[in-house]
C-alpha positions in Angstrom: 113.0 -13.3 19.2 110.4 -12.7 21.7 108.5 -15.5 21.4 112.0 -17.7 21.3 112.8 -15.7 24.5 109.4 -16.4 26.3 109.5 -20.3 25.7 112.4 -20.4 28.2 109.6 -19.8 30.7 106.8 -22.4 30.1 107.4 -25.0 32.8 109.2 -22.6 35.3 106.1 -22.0 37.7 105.7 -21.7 41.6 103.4 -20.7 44.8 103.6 -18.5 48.0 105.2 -20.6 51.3 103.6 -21.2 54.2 104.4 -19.6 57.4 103.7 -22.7 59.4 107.2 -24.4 61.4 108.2 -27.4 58.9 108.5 -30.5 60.8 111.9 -31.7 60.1 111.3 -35.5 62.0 109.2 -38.0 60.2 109.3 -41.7 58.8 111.1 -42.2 55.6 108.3 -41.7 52.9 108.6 -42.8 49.4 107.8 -39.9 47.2 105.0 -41.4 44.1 103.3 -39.4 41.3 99.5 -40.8 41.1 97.4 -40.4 37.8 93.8 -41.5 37.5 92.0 -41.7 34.4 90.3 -38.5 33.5 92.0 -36.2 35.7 91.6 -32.6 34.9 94.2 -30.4 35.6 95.2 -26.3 35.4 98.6 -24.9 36.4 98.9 -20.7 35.9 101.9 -19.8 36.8 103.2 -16.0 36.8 106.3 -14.7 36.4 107.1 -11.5 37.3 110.9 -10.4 36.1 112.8 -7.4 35.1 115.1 -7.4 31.7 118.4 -5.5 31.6 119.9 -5.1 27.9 123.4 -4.7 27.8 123.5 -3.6 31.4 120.8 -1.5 31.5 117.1 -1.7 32.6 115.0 -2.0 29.7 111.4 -3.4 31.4 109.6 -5.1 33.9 107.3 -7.2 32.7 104.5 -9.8 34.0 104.6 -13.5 32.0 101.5 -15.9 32.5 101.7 -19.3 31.6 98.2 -21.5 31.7 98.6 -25.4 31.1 95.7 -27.5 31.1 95.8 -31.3 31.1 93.4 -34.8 30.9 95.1 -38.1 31.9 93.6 -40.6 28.8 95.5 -43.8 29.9 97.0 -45.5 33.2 98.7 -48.4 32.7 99.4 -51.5 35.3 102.6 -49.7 35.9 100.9 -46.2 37.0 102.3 -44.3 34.2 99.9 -41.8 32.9 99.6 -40.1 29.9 98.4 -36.8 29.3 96.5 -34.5 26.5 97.7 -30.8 27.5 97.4 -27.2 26.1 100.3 -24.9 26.9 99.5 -21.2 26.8 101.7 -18.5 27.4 100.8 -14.4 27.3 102.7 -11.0 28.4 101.4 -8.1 30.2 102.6 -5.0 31.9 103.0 -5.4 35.1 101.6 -2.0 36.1 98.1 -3.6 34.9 98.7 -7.1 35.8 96.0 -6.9 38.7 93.6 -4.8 37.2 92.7 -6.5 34.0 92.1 -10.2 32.3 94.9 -11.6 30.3 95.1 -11.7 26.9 94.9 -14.9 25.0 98.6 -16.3 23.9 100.0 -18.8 21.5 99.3 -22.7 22.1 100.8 -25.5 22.0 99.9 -28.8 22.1 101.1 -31.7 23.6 100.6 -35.5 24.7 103.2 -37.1 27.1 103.5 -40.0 29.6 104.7 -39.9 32.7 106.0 -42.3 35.4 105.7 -42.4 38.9 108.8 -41.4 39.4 108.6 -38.3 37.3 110.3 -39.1 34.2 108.9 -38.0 30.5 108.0 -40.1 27.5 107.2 -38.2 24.8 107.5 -38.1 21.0 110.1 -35.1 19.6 106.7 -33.3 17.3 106.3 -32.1 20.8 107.7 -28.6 21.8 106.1 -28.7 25.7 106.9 -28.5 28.2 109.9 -26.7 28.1 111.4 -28.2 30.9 111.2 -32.1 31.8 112.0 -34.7 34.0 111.3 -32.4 37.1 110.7 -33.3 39.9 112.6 -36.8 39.4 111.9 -38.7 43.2 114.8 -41.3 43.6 113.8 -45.3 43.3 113.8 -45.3 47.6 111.8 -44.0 50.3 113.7 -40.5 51.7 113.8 -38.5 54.8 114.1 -34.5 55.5 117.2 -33.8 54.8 118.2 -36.3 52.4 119.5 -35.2 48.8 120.0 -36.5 45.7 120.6 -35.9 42.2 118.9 -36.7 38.6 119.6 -34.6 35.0 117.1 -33.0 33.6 116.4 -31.4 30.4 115.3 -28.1 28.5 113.5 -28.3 24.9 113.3 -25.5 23.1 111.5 -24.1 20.0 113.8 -22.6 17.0 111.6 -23.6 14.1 111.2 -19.8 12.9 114.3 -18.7 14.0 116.7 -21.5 12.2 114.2 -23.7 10.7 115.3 -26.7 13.3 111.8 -28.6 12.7 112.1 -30.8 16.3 112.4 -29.4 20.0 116.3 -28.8 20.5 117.4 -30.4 23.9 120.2 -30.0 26.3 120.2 -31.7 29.6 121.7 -30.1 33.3 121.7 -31.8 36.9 119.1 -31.0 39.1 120.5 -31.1 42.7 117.1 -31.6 45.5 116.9 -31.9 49.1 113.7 -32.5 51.1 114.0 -30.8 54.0 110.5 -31.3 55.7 106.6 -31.3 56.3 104.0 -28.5 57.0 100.4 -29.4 57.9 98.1 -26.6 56.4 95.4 -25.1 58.1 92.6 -27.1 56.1 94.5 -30.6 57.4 96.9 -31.6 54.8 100.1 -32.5 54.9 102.6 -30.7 52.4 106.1 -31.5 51.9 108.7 -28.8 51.0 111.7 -30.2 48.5 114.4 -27.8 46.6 115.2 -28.0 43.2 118.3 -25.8 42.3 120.6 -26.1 38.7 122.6 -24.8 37.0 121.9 -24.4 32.8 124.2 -23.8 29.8 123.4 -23.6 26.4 125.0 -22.7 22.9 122.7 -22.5 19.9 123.7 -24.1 17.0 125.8 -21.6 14.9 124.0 -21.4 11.9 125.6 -20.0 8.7 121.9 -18.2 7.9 122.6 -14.1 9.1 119.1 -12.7 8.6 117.8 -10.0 11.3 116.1 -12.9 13.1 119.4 -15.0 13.7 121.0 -11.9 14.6 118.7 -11.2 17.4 118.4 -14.7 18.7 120.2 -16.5 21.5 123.7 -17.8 21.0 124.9 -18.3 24.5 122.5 -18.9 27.3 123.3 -19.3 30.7 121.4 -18.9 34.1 119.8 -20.5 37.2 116.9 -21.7 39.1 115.9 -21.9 42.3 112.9 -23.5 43.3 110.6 -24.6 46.1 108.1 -27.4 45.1 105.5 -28.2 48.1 104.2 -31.7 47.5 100.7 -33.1 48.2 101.9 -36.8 49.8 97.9 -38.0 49.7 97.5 -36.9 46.4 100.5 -37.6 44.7 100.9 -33.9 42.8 102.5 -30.7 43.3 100.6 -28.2 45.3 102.1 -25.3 44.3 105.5 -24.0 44.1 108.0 -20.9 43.7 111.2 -20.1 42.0 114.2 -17.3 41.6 115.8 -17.4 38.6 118.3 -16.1 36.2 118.8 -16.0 32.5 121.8 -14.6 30.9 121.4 -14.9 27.2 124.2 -13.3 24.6 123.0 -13.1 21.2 124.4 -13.6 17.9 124.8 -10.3 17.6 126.7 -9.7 20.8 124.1 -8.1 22.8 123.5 -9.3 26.6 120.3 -9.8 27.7 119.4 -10.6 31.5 115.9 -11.4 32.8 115.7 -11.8 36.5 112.8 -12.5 39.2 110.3 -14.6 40.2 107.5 -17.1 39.2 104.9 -19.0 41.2 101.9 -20.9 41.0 99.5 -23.3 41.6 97.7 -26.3 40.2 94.2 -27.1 40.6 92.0 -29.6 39.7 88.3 -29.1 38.0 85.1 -30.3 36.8 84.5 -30.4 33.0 82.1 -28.6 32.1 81.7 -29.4 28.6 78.5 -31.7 29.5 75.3 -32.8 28.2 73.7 -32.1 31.8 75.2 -28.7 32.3 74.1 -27.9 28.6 70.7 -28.2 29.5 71.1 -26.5 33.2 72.1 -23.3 31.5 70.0 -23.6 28.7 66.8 -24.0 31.1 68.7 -20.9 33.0 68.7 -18.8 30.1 65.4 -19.5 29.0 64.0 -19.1 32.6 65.5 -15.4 32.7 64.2 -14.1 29.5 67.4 -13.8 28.7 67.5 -12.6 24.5 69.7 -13.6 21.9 71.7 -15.9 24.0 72.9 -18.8 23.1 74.4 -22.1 24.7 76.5 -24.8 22.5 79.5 -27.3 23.4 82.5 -26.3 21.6 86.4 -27.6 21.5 87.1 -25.3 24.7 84.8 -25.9 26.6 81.2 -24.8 27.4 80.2 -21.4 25.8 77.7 -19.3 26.2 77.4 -16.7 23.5 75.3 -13.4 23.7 74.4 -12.0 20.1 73.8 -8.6 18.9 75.2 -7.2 22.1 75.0 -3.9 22.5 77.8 -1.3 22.6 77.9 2.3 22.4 78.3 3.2 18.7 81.4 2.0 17.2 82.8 1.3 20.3 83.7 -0.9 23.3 81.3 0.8 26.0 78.8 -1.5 26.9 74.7 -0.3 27.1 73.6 -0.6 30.5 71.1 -3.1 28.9 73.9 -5.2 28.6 75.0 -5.3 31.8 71.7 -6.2 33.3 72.4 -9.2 30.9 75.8 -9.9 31.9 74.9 -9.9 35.4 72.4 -12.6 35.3 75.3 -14.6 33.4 77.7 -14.1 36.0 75.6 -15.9 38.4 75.8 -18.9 36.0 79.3 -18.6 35.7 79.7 -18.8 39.6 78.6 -22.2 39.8 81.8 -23.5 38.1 85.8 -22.9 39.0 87.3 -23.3 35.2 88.8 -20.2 33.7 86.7 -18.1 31.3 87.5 -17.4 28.1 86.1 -14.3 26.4 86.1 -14.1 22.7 84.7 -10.9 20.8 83.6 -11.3 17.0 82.7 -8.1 15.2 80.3 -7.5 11.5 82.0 -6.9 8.3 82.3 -3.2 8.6 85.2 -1.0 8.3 88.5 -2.3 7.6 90.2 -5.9 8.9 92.6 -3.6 11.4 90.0 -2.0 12.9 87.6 -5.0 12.9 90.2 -7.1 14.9 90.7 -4.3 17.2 87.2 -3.4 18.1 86.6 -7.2 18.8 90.0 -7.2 20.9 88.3 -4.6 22.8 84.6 -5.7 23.4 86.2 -9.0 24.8 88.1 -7.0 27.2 85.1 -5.1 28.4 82.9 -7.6 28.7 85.9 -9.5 31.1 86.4 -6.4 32.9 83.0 -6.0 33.7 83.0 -10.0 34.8 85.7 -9.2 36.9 84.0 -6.6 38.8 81.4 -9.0 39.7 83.8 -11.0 41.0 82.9 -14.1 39.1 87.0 -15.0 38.9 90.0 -13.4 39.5 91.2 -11.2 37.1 94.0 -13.9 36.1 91.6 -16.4 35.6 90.1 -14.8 32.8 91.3 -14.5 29.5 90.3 -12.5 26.3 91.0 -13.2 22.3 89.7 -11.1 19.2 88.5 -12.6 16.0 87.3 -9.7 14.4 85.0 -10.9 11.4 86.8 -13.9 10.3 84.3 -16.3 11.9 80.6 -14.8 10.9 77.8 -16.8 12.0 75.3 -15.3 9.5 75.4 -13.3 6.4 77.1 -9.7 6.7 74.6 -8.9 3.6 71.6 -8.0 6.1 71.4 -6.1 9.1 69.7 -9.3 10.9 73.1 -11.4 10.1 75.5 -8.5 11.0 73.5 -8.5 14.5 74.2 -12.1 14.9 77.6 -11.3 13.7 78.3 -9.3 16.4 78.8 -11.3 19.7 80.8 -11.8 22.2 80.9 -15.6 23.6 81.9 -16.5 27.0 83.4 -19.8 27.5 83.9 -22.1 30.7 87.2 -23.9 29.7 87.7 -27.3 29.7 91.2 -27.4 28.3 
């Protein structure tokens, strides 16, 4: 049910206002998305809401959703499509700015999109959960002019009732642009209010496992959100929302999650290159760096350090390791994309304990990247394989050393 529950929150997203006075007189402008080929993009948006169950509190809770995105195609009418990764992980929101982020569940996507904000996409696609928003009307608008469009929500039941394709249900999204802001770097930003309504009943299944039980039967709710718009550009900025989800369950239980979301979208350089694999190579090699390693992989650019020395049979890093890491760290300030930090671990002990200890070296090792303030702690993200992806043999010490690494990579996607 949880991670039915958490998919309601993948497109949701939204940044802090300004201060400055919004300028409320202006020409009519005509409001465009603009895609151009090879585009990189990130959104991470954080949610921070509290969840009453059946009228009482039951937890606060802090939601991060990352989306990354590449535009492959423009056509002659400016539609662009997109290859995106959704990811979406939980934390406690008593830790949420102390510590990286775990890595969550992907999902994979490729849609087009129009200029005026609708979606074309095929229905093997689960994200993003919520589509056709912002919709900008077909003429050139002033603050203070409204209008309307639907919308939708797409949501994924395959393990709770086996429904194999995204399950939609539309709503009307009411907007108003009520003005401009110019920031302090220049721009110009433009402040337009989504707010709907949503309703939603589940299919009613005749299946009455635990699962179906548990899941949602009735959902109902709202959102509020503020969408500052980049005119030049032709993108979202950032943006903010309030919301509120009623869900009543199968079972009859009434869950309520309540709060708010923002966030921000950025663009970046990749940095999967041929010419920034050989800049960090020559890096490494010119620092006497040892047992580190620099390769291209699906993510991104990663830099893995072998053998890396804990304490004994445990996630405390040698001080030898630090001096390494802190040499790395000034490689990893010359680029803005979010880090990845993956922890592998040698074939010793049992598979539990394995994944866990590798859970926890990535976490150090982020920590510890964190403190050098190479990125925010919500830029970096951490993910345990244990010893399910040995690089040597487990059979000799030499291959359990090589075994045992943690790699750092700059994402691309």
């Amino acid at each position: 049910m949880k991670k039915l529950l958490l998919s309601f929150f993948f497109a949701f997203s939204f940044g802090n206002l300004f201060a400055q006075h919004l300028l409320t007189y202006s020409e009519p402008k005509l409001f465009r998305f603009k895609f151009n080929l090879n585009d990189q993009t990130r959104i991470l948006s954080t949610v921070n809401e509290d969840v009453y169950l059946n009228g009482r509190f039951n937890h606060n809770a802090v939601i991060l959703n990352r989306i990354s995105s590449v535009i492959t195609d423009v056509d002659e009418e400016g539609r662009g499509t997109a290859d995106a990764v959704f990811m979406t992980t939980e934390t406690s929101a008593r830790t949420w700015n102390n510590t990286s982020s775990t890595w969550g569940e992907e999902y994979e996507s490729v849609f087009t999109r129009d200029v005026t904000g609708k979606y074309e996409m095929d229905d093997c696609y689960f994200m993003p959960t919520v589509r056709d928003v912002p919709v900008f009307p077909e003429h050139a608008i002033k603050p203070g002019d409204t209008w309307k469009h639907q919308g939708y929500e797409a949501h994924d039941m395959r393990r709770t009732f086996g429904i194999e394709k995204p399950f939609i249900f539309p709503f009307e999204a009411k907007y108003i642009y009520r003005g401009d802001i110019e920031t302090e770097d220049g721009r110009l930003l433009s402040l337009i209010e989504i707010n709907y309504d949503m309703f939603f009943t589940t299919p009613n299944l005749k299946v009455q496992s635990q699962a179906v039980l548990e899941a949602p039967k009735i959902t109902t709710g709202y959102s509020h959100q503020k969408i500052w718009w980049d005119q030049e550009k032709g993108q979202i900025d950032h943006y903010s929302e309030d919301f509120k989800i009623q869900i009543e369950t199968f079972a009859g239980d009434v869950i309520i999650f309540t709060g708010k979301a923002h966030a921000e979208v950025t663009e970046f350089r990749r940095a999967n290159t041929e010419e920034n694999l050989k800049k960090i190579t020559a890096t490494v090699k010119e620092l006497g760096l040892e047992n580190v390693d620099v390769k291209k992989s699906d993510r991104g650019l990663t830099i893995s350090i072998e053998n890396i020395q804990f304490q004994p049979d445990s996630a405390y890093l040698m001080d030898s390791e630090k001096i390494k890491l802190s040499k790395i760290a000034d490689i990893l300030k010359g680029f803005e994309n979010d880090l990845l930090i993956t922890g592998h671990c040698a074939k010793r002990g049992s598979v539990k304990m394995q994944q866990l200890l590798s859970e926890e070296r990535a976490s150090a090792v982020a920590d510890y990247l964190s403190k050098l303030n190479v990125r925010n702690p919500n830029c970096i993200f951490t993910q345990g394989k244990g010893a399910s992806e040995p690089i040597d043999s487990n059979l000799t010490e030499e291959g359990r050393a090589r075994n045992r690494r943690v790699e750092i990579t700059i994402m691309d996607k």
